[in-house]
MARLOGU-226968 format. One record per residue (C-alpha): x, y, z; residue in three letters; chain. Coordinates in steps of 0.25 Angstrom, whole numbers, always signed. Layout:
# MARLOGU-226968
  east north    up residu chaine
     X     Y     Z    ala      A
...
# end
This chain:
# MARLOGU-226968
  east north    up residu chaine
   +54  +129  +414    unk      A
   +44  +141  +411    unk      A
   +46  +149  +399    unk      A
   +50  +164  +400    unk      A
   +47  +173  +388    unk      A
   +58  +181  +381    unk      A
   +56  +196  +381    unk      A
   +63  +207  +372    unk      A
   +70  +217  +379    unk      A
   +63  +230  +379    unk      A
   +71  +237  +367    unk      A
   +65  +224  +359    unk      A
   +49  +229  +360    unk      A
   +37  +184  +313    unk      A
   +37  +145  +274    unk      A
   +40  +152  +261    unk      A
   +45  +165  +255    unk      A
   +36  +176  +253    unk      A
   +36  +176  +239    unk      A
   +41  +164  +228    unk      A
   +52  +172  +221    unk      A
   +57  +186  +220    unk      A
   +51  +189  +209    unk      A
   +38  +190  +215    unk      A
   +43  +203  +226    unk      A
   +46  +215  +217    unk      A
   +52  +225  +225    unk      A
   +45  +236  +228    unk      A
   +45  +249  +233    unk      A
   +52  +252  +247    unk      A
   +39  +249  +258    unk      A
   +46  +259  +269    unk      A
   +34  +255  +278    unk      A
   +40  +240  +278    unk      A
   +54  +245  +279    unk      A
   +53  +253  +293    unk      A
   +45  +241  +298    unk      A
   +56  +232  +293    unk      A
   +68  +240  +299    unk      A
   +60  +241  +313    unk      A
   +57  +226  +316    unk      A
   +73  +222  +310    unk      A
   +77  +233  +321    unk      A
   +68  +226  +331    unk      A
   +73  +212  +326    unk      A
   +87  +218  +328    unk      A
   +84  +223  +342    unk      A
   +80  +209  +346    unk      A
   +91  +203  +340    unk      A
   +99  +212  +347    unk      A
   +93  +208  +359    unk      A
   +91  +193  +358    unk      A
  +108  +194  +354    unk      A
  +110  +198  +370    unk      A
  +102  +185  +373    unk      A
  +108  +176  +364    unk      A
  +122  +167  +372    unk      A
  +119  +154  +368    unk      A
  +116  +143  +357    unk      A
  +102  +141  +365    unk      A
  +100  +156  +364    unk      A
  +103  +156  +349    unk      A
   +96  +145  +345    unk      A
   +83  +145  +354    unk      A
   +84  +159  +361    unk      A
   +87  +151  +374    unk      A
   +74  +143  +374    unk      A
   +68  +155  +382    unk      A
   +56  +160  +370    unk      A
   +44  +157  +377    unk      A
   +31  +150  +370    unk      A
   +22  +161  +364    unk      A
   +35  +169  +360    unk      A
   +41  +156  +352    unk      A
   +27  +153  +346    unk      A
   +28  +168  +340    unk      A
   +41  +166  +336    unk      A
   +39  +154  +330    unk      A
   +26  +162  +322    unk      A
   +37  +170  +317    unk      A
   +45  +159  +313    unk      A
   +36  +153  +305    unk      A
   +26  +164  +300    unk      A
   +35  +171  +287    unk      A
   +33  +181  +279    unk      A
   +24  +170  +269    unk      A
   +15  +168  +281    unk      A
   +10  +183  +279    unk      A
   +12  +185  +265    unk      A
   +10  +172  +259    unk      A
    -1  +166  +264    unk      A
    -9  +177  +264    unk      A
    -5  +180  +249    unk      A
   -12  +163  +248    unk      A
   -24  +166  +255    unk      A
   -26  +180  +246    unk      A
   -24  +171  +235    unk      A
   -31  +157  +239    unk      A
   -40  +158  +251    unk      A
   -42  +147  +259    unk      A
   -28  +140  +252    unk      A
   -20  +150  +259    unk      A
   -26  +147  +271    unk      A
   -23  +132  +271    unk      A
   -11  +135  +266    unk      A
    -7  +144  +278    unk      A
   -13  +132  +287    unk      A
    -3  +123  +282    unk      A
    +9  +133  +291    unk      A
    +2  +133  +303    unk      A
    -4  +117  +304    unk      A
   +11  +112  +309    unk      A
   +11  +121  +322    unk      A
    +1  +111  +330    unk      A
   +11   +99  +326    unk      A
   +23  +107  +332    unk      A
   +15  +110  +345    unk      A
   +11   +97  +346    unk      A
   +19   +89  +342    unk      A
   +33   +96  +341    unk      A
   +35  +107  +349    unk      A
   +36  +100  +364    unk      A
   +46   +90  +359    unk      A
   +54  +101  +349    unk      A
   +57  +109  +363    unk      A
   +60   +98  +371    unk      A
   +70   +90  +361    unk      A
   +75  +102  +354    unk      A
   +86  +113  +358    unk      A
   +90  +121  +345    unk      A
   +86  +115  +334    unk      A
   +76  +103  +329    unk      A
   +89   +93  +326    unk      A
   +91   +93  +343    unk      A
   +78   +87  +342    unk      A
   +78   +77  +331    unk      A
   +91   +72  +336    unk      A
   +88   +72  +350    unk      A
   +91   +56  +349    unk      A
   +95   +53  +336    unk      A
  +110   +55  +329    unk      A
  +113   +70  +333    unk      A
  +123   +72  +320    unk      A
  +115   +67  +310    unk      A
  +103   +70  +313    unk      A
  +105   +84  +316    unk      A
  +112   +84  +301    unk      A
   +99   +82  +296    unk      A
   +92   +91  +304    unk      A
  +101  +101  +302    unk      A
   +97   +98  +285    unk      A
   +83   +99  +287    unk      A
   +85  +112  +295    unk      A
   +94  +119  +287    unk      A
   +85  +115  +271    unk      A
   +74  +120  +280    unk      A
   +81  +133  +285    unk      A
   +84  +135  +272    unk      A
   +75  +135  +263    unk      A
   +66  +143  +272    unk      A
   +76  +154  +273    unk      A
   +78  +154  +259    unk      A
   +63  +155  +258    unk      A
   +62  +167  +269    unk      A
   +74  +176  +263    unk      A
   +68  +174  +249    unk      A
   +55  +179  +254    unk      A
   +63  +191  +264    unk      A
   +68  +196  +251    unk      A
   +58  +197  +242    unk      A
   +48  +201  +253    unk      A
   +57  +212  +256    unk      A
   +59  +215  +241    unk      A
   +45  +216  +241    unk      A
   +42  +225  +252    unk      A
   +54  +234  +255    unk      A
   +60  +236  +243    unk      A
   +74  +230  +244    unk      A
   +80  +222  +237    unk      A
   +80  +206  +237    unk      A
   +94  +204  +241    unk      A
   +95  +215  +253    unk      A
   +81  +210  +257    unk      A
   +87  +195  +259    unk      A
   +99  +202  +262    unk      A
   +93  +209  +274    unk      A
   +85  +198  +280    unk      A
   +97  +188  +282    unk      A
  +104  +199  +288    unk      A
   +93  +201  +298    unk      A
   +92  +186  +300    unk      A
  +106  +184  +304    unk      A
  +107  +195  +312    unk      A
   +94  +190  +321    unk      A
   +99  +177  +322    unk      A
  +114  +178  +322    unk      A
  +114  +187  +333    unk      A
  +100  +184  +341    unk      A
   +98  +169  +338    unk      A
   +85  +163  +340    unk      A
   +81  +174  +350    unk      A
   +80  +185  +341    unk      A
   +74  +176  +332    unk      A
   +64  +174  +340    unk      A
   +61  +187  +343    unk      A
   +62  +191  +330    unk      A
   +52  +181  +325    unk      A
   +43  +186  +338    unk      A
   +43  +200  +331    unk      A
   +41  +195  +318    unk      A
   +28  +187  +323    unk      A
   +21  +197  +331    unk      A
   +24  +207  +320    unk      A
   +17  +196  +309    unk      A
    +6  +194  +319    unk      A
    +3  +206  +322    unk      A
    +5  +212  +308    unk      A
    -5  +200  +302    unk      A
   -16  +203  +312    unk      A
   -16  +219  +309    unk      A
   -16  +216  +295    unk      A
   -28  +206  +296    unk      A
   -36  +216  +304    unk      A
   -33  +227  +295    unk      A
   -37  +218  +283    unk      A
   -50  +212  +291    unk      A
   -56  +226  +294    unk      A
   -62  +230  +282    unk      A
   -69  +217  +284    unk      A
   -75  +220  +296    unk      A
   -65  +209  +302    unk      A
   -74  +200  +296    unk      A
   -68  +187  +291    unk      A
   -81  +183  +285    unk      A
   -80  +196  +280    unk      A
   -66  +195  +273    unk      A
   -69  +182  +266    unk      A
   -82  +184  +260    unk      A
   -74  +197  +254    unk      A
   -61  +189  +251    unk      A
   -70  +179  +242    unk      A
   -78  +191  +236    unk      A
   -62  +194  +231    unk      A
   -54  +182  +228    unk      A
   -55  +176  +213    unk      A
   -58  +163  +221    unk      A
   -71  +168  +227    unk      A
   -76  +156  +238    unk      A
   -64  +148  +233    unk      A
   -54  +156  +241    unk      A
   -61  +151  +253    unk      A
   -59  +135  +251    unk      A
   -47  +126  +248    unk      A
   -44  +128  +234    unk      A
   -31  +126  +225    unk      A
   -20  +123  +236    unk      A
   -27  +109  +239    unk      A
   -28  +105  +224    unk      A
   -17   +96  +226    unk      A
   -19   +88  +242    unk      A
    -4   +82  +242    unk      A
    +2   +96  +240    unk      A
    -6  +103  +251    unk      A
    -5   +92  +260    unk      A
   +11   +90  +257    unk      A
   +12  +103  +259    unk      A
    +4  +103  +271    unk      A
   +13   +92  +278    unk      A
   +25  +101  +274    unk      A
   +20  +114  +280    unk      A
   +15  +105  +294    unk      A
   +26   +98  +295    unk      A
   +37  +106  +291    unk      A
   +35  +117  +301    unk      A
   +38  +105  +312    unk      A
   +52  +104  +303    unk      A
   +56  +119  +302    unk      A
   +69  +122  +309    unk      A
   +66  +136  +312    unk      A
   +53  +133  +319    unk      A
   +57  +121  +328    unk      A
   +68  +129  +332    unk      A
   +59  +139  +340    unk      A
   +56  +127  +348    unk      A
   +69  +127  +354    unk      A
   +66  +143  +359    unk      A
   +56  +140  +371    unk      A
   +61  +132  +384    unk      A
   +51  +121  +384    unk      A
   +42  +112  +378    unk      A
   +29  +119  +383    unk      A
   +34  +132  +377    unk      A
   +38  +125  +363    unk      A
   +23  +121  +364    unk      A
   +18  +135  +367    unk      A
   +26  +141  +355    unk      A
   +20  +133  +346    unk      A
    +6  +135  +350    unk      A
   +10  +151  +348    unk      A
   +15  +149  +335    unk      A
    +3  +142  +331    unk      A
    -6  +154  +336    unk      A
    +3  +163  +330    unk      A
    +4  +157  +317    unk      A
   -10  +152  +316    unk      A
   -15  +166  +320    unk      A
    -7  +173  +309    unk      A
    -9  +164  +298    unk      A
   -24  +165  +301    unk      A
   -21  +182  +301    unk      A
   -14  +178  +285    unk      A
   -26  +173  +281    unk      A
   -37  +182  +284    unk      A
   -26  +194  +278    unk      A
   -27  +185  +265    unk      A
   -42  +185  +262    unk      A
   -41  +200  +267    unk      A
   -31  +201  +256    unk      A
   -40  +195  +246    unk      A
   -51  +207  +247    unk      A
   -41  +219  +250    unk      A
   -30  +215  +242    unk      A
   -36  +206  +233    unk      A
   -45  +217  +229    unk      A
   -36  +228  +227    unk      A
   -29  +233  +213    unk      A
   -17  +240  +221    unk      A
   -12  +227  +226    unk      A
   -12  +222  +211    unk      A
    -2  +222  +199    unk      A
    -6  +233  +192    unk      A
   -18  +234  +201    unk      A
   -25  +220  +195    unk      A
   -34  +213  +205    unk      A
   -32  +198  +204    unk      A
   -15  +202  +198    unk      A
    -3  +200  +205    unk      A
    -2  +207  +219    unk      A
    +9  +216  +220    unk      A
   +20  +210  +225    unk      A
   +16  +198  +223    unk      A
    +6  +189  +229    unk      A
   +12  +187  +244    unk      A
   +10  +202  +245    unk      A
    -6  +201  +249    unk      A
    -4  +204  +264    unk      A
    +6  +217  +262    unk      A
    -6  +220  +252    unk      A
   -14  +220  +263    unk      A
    -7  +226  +272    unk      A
    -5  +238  +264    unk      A
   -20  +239  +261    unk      A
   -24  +238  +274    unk      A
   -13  +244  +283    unk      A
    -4  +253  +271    unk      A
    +9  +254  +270    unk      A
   +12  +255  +285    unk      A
    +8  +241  +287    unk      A
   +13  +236  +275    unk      A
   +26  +239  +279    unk      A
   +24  +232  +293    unk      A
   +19  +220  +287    unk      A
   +32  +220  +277    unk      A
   +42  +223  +288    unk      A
   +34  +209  +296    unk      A
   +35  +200  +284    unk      A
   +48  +204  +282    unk      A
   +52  +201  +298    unk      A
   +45  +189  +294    unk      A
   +55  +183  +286    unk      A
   +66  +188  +294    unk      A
   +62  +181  +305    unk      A
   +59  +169  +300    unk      A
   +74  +168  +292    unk      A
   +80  +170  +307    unk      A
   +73  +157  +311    unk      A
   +76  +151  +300    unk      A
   +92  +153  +300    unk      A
   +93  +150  +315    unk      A
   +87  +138  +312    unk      A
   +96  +135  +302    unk      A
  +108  +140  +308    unk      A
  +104  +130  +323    unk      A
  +106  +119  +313    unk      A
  +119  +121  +308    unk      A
  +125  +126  +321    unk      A
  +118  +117  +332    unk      A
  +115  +105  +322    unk      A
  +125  +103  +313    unk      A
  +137  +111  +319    unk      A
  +136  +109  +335    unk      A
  +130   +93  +333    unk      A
  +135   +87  +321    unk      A
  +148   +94  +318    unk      A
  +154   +98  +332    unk      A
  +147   +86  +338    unk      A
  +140   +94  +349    unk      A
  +155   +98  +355    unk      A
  +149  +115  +349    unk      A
  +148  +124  +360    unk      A
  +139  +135  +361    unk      A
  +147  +146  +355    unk      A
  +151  +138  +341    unk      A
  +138  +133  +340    unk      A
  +131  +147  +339    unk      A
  +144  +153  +331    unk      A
  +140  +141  +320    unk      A
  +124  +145  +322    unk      A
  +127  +159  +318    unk      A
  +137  +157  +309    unk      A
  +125  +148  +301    unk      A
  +115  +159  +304    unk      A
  +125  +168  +293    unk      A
  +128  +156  +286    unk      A
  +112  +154  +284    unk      A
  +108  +168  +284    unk      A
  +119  +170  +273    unk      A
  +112  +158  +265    unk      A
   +97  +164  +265    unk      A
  +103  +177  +260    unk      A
  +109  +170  +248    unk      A
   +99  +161  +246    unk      A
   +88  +172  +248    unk      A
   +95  +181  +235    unk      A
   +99  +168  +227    unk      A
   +84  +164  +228    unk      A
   +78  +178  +226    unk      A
   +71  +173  +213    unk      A
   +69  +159  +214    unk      A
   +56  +154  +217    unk      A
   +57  +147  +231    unk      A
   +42  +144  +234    unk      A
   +49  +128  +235    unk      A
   +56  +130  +248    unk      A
   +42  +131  +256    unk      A
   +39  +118  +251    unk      A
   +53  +112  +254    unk      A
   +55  +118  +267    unk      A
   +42  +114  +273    unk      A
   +45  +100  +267    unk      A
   +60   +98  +271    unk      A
   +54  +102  +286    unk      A
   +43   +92  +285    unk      A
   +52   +82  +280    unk      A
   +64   +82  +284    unk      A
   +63   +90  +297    unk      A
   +49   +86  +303    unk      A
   +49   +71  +301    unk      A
   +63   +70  +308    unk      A
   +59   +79  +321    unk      A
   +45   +72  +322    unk      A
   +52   +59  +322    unk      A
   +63   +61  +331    unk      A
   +52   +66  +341    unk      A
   +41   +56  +340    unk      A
   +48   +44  +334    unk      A
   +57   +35  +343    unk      A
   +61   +26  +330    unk      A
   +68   +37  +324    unk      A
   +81   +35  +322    unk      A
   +93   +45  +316    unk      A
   +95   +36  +302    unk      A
   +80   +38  +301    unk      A
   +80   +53  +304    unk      A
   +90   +56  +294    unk      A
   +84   +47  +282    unk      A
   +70   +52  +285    unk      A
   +76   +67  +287    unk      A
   +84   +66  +273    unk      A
   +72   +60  +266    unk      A
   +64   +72  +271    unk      A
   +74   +81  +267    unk      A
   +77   +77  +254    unk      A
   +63   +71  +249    unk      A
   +56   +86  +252    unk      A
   +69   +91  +243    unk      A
   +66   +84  +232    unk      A
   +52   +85  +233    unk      A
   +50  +101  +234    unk      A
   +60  +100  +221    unk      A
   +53   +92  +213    unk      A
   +41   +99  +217    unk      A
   +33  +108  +207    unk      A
   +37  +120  +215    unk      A
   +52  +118  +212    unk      A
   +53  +106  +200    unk      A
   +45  +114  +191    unk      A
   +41  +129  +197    unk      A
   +56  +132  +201    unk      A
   +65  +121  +193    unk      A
   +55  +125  +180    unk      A
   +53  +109  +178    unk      A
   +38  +106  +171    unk      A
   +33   +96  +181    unk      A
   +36   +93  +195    unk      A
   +40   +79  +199    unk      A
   +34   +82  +214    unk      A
   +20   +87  +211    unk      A
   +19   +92  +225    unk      A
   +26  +105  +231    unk      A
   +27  +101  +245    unk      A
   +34   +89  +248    unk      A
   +30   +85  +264    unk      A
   +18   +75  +260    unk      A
   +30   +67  +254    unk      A
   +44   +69  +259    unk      A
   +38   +69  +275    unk      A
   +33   +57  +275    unk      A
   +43   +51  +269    unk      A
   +53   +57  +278    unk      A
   +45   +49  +291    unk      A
   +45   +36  +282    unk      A
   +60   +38  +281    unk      A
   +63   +41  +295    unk      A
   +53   +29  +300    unk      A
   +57   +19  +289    unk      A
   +73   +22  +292    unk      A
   +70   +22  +308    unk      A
   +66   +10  +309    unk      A
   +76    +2  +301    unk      A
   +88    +9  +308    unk      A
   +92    -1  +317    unk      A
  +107    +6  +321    unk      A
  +112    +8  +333    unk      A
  +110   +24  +331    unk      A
   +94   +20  +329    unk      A
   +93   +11  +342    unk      A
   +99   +26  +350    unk      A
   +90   +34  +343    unk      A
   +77   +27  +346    unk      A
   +83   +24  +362    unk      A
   +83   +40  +362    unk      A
   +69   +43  +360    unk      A
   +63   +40  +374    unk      A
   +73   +51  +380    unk      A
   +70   +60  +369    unk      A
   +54   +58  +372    unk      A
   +58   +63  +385    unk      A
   +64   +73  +382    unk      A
   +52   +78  +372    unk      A
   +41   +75  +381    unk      A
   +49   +80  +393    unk      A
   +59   +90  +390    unk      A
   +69   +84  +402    unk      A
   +82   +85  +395    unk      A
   +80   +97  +388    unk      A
   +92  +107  +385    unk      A
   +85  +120  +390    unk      A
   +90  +132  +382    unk      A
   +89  +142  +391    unk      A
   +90  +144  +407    unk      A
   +75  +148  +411    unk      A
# end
């Protein structure tokens, strides 16, 4: 079945919050540049929406835009899925202030997209429809299974949209003058109507737009910051280590592998858990074969590569024309507090390469950033309680169509509604914990669970939902009694975890669980799910069988 590109009609011609608390983004003032960029990509956005609205009849089109993206346009949405407004901001602002730390830090995103190519994304488009519970319960107890699916999901849904609205709010705070509560305000607004109305096709599109606009906006950065260089990097870092306080120690690994078991549990957690996130192995679902799936990935790995490689030569720019100059400085003190606060380095840059016109493009794309990325996010979310829970474990399968994507919107306000309260309730609360515990819930809960319904025949239902729950809980209770929470947020003197990322400890122990459990279940129920694997395997390697979204 050949895949056919989707193309806009011709009046249609991007982890973690961008700062730690509010108190970090004091409002300042009103950046007009970054305004009329702002209102001219939302009315595009709009027009898509408007658009994709036209196209949208059925649950497949809501949920997977009809299976009819092609490869290279799903790898860029999938780029924009992933890469947020802390991709930019964020770790350019680590490698200004570390060096080659921020750079292995940054690896750390990009290292799990060979494992999906590999690995995953043949089998996630063969086995899958809507959402990754289609997968895991392809042979084993549909109602239960999908409950906990559904769980891991929706923990991982929200603490990332909690983490994205807090940063939309202050970002915006920050940058256009608003206040915190219209800016978070604004974006959930936004967000429902993209995905209320236009489903996953406008969100795909949206996230299209968003990428190129990030890509593109990177690259004229980089250039612009390279050229008084001579577009030497040689050049740039010979001068960035004549600038840093660190001298020649900016360019080895220095403080973030002091302690090996923190980098390497976080290491697993940031691998691994992209293989978990909801949002991500949704866009599987968006193609019509296995052989695009595998072209998606391979996009969104050049994409992302690409871009992160852009972030780190725009932080060692930083270094020399920021890092050198009083203006950017509280009460113009080289070595101080940057204005705005430390995530601020690249619209530093920006400004002192480009002015005020660029500055205000590269708001208006953060900004789009974030919004983008809360679309996926809630129509992930929103898949979960309408196909999962509602359609599969409480009408039984008997849901039709229609009433299945009355309950789908109806959570997209429900969810939407929740960000937005969560967003203002958590506007000064320090939420730095919720990286460390969305990436670990995915790696243990979600990940181990997938992979094991794929790969292991001696999987049974009784196993996946003990290993699922130990993953689940275990990375809870780690990340709270972790020094970023037990002590930094619940103001306790010592943690009881010494390590903030919990991966290295609750994922294996989520496969032991799920093995261990497996093979002692000897019920009737186990017998049927380790008969189902052969046709399953089938079915993965083959994709005969496969409910085709859409009509090619």
């Amino acid at each position: 079945m050949k895949a056919t590109c989707l193309r806009l009609p011709a009046a249609v011609l991007c982890a973690q919050p961008v700062f730690a608390s509010a108190a970090d983004a004091p409002p300042q003032g009103l950046n007009l540049h970054a305004i009329g960029m702002f209102l001219l990509f939302v009315s595009i956005t709009l027009l898509i929406t408007w658009w994709a609205a036209r196209q949208t009849r059925s649950a497949s089109d809501f949920y997977t835009a009809g299976g009819g993206i092609c490869g290279w346009q799903n790898g860029l949405a999938i780029a924009g899925d992933y890469m947020s407004a802390s991709t930019l901001l964020g770790l350019s602002s680590m490698v200004f202030a570390k060096g080659y730390d921020g750079f292995i830090y940054m690896t750390g995103f990009f290292i799990g997209w060979p494992l999906l190519t590999f690995l995953m994304a043949e089998r996630l488009r063969n086995l899958g429809r809507y959402t990754f519970a289609d997968i895991v319960s392809f042979r084993l107890d549909q109602r239960r299974v999908r409950m906990l699916a559904a769980c891991g999901s929706l923990t991982v849904v929200c603490c990332y949209l909690l983490l994205q609205m807090v940063g939309a709010g202050q970002l915006v705070k920050l940058l256009f003058g608003l206040d915190y509560t219209l800016a978070v305000v604004v974006v959930g607004l936004l967000m429902l109507v993209y995905v209320i109305f236009g489903g996953m096709l406008a969100t795909t599109w949206v996230q299209i737009s968003k990428a190129v606009l990030l890509l593109v906006g990177g690259t004229l950065l980089m250039l612009l910051a390279l050229a008084p260089f001579g577009f030497s990097l040689e050049t740039l870092a010979s001068r960035a280590v004549q600038s840093h306080a660190g001298g020649w120690s900016i360019m080895g690994p220095g403080s973030m592998l002091a302690n090996p078991l923190n980098v390497a549990s976080m290491a697993l957690g940031l691998v691994f858990g992209l293989a978990g996130l909801p949002h991500i192995l949704m866009r599987f679902f968006t193609v019509p074969n296995a052989r695009e799936a595998r072209k998606s990935v391979f996009y969104a790995s050049g994409f992302i590569g690409y871009f992160f490689l852009v972030v780190c030569v725009l932080g060692f720019a930083a270094i020399v024309i920021v890092g050198t100059d009083p203006q950017y400085f509280v009460d113009g003190k080289l070595g101080g507090t940057l204005q705005g606060g430390s995530n601020m380095v690249a619209m530093h840059l920006a400004k002192a390469v480009g002015g005020n016109l660029f500055l205000g493009f590269l708001c208006a794309v953060a900004f789009a950033t974030i919004l983008a990325v809360v679309a996926g996010l809630t129509l992930a979310g929103a898949s979960a309680i309408s196909h999962d829970l509602y359609a599969t474990v409480i009408k039984r399968g008997n849901a039709s169509e229609a009433q299945e994507m009355r309950v789908s919107r109806i959570a997209v306000v429900i969810l939407g509604l929740l960000a937005m309260a969560l967003g203002i309730l958590f506007e000064q609360v320090n939420i730095a914990f919720l990286v460390g515990l969305t990436f670990g819930i995915a790696a243990s809960a979600n990940f181990p669970v997938l992979f094991m319904a794929m790969y292991w025949k001696g999987l049974t239902t009784r196993g996946a939902i003990y290993g699922g729950l130990t993953g689940l809980f275990s990375a809870l209770a780690l990340v709270i009694l972790s020094p970023t929470v037990w002590v930094t947020v619940l103001g306790n003197p010592q943690a009881i975890f010494p390590y903030d990322h919990p991966a290295l400890f609750s994922m294996p122990l989520t496969f032991a669980v799920i093995v261990l459990v497996s093979r002692l279940d000897r019920s009737a129920r186990a017998d049927r799910d380790r008969e189902g694997f052969d046709d399953q395997l089938v079915r993965a390697q083959t994709g005969v069988g496969i409910a085709t979204a859409i009509d090619h």
